[in-house]
C-alpha positions in Angstrom: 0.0 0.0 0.0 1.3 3.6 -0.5 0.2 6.3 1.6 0.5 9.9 1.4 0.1 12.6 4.0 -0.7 16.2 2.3 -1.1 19.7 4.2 -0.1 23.0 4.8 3.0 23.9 6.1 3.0 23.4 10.3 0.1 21.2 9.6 1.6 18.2 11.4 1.7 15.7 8.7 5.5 14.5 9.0 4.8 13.6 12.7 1.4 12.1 11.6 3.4 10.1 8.8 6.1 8.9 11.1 3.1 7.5 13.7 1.5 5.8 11.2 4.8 4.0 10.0 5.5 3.5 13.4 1.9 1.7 14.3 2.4 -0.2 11.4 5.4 -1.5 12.1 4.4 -2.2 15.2 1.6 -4.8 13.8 4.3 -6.2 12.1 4.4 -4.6 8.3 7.2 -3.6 6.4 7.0 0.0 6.2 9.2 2.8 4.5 8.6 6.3 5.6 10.4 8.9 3.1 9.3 12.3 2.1 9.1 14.7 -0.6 11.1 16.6 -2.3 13.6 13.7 -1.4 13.4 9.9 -0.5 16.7 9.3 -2.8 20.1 11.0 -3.6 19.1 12.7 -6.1 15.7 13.5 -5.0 17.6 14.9 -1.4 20.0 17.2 -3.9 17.3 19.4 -5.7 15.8 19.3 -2.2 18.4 21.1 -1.1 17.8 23.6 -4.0 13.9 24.0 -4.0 13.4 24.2 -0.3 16.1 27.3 0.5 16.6 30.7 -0.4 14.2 33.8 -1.0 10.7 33.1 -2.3 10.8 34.1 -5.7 14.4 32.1 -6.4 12.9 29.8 -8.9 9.6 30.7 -10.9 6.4 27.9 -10.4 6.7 26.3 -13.8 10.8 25.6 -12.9 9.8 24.4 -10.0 7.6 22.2 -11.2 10.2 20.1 -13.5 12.4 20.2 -10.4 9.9 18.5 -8.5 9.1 16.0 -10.7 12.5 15.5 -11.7 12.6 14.8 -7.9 9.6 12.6 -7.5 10.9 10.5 -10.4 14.2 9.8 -9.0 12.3 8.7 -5.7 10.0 6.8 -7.6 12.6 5.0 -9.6 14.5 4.6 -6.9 12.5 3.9 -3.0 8.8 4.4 -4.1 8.4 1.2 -6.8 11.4 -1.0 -5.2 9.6 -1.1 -1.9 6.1 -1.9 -3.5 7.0 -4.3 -5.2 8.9 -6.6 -2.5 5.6 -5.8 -0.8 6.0 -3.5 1.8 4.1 -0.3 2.7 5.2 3.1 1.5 4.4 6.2 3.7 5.4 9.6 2.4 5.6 12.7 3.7 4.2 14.9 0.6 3.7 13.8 -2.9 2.3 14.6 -6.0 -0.7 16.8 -4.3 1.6 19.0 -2.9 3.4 20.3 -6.7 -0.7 20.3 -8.3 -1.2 22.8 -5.0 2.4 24.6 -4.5 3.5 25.0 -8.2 -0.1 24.2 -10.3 -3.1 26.2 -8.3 -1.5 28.8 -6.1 0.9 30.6 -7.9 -0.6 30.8 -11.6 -2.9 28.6 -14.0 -0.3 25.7 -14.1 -2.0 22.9 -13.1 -2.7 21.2 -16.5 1.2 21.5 -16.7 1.8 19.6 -13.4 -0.6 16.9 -14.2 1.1 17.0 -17.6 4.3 16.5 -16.4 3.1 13.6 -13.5 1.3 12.0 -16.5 4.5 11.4 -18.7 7.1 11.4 -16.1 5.9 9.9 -12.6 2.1 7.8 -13.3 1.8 6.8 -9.6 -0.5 7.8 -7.2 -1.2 6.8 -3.9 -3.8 4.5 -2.5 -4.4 7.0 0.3 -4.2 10.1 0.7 -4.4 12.1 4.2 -4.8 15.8 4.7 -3.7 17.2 7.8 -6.5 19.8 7.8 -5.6 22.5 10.4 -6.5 26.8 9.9 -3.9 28.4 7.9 -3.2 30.9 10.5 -2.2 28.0 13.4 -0.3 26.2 10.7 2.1 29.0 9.7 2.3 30.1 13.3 3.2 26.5 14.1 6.1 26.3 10.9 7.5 29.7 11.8 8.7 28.8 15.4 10.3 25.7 13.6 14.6 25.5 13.9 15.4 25.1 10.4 16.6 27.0 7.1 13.9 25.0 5.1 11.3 27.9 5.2 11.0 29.2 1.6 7.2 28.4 1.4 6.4 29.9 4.3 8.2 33.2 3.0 5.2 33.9 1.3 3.3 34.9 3.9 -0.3 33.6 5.1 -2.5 34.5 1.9 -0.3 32.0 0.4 -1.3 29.3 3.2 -4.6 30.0 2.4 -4.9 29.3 -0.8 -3.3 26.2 0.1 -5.6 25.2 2.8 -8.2 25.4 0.1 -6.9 24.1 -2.5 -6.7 20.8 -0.5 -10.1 20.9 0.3 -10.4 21.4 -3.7 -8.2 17.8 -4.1 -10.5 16.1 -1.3 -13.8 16.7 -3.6 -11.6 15.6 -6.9 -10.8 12.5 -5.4 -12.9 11.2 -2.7 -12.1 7.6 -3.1 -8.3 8.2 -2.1 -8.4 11.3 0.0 -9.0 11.9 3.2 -9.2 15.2 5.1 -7.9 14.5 9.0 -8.8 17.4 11.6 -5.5 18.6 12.5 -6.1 20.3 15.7 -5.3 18.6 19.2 -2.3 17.0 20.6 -1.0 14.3 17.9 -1.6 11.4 19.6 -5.4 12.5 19.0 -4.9 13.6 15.3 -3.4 9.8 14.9 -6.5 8.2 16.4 -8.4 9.9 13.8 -5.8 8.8 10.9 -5.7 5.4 12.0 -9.5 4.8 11.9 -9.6 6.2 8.3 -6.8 4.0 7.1 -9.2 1.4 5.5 
C-alpha cells in the first residue's frame, strides 16, 4: 500500500506520517517512511535547492520540472522497489503537494503539473491524508520551527490560504483516495483519527 500525507505547512503531517509507520510497524508490516522533495540521492539534492533561499528564487513552472525531476528519481528509486517486494510506503508529501504549491497557487499551471506527472511519474497513492488544520495555526506553528527550510512559508499567510483550500479542492476531486484529517489537538489525538480512516 502507498500512503501519502498532504497539508499545509506546520500542519503536522510528517509527525502524523512517522506515527502511522510507526503503528504499522508495530503490527508487524514492512514500512518505509520517506518524504518529498527527497526519498533518494538525487531526490535529497534538488531538495536542497527548491526548499532554500528567497521566495521568488525559482519561478512555479521551474519548480515544477524540479519537483518531478525529484519525485521520479524517488519513484525509480525507493517508491516502486519497496512496492514491489511488498512493503508499505508512507510519504511525507507527494504529487498533491506540486498540483497545489506549483499548479493552483501561484498561476494557472496545473494542466502543466498533471502534464508533467502523467509522462514522467504515473503513480499515485492509495491513500491520501490531509492534515487539515487553519492556515493561520499552521504558519504560526512552521515559523517557530529550527530550520533553514522555510522558503514556502516566506510567502506569507494569503499563500497558506490558498493552500488550505486548494486541499479541500483535491478532497472533492478524489474522494475515493483522500481523506481530510482534523489537524487540531495533541498528535496522539490527530493519529486516532488517521488510523480509523486507514481502511
Amino acid at each position: 500500500m502507498f500512503i501519502s500525507f498532504e497539508g499545509i505547512d506546520g500542519s503536522g503531517k510528517s509527525t502524523q506520517a512517522r506515527l502511522l509507520a510507526d503503528a504499522l510497524r508495530a503490527r508487524g508490516r514492512d514500512v518505509v517512511l520517506t518524504r518529498e522533495p527527497g526519498g533518494s540521492a538525487g531526490g535529497e539534492d534538488i531538495r536542497a535547492l527548491v526548499l532554500n533561499g528567497p521566495p521568488d528564487r525559482w519561478l512555479p513552472d521551474t519548480e515544477a520540472l524540479l519537483f518531478t525531476a525529484a519525485r521520479h528519481d524517488h519513484v525509480a528509486r525507493t517508491i516502486r522497489p519497496a512496492l514491489a517486494r511488498g512493503a508499505t510506503v508512507v510519504c511525507d508529501r507527494f504529487a498533491d503537494s506540486t498540483r497545489l504549491y506549483q499548479g493552483a497557487t501561484r498561476g494557472a499551471l496545473r494542466r502543466f503539473v498533471d502534464a508533467l506527472h502523467d509522462l514522467a511519474i504515473g503513480l499515485e497513492p492509495d491513500r491520501t491524508f490531509v492534515i487539515d488544520l487553519p492556515p493561520e495555526e499552521g504558519l504560526a506553528r512552521a515559523n517557530a520551527r529550527v530550520g533553514s527550510e522555510a522558503r514556502f512559508e516566506g510567502f506569507g499567510l494569503d499563500f497558506q490560504r490558498r493552500l488550505h483550500s486548494g486541499f479541500h479542492d483535491l478532497a472533492r476531486e478524489a474522494p475515493d483516495r483522500i481523506r481530510l484529517i482534523d489537524g487540531t489537538g495533541d498528535p496522539d489525538a490527530v493519529h486516532a483519527r488517521v488510523w480509523n480512516a486507514l481502511p
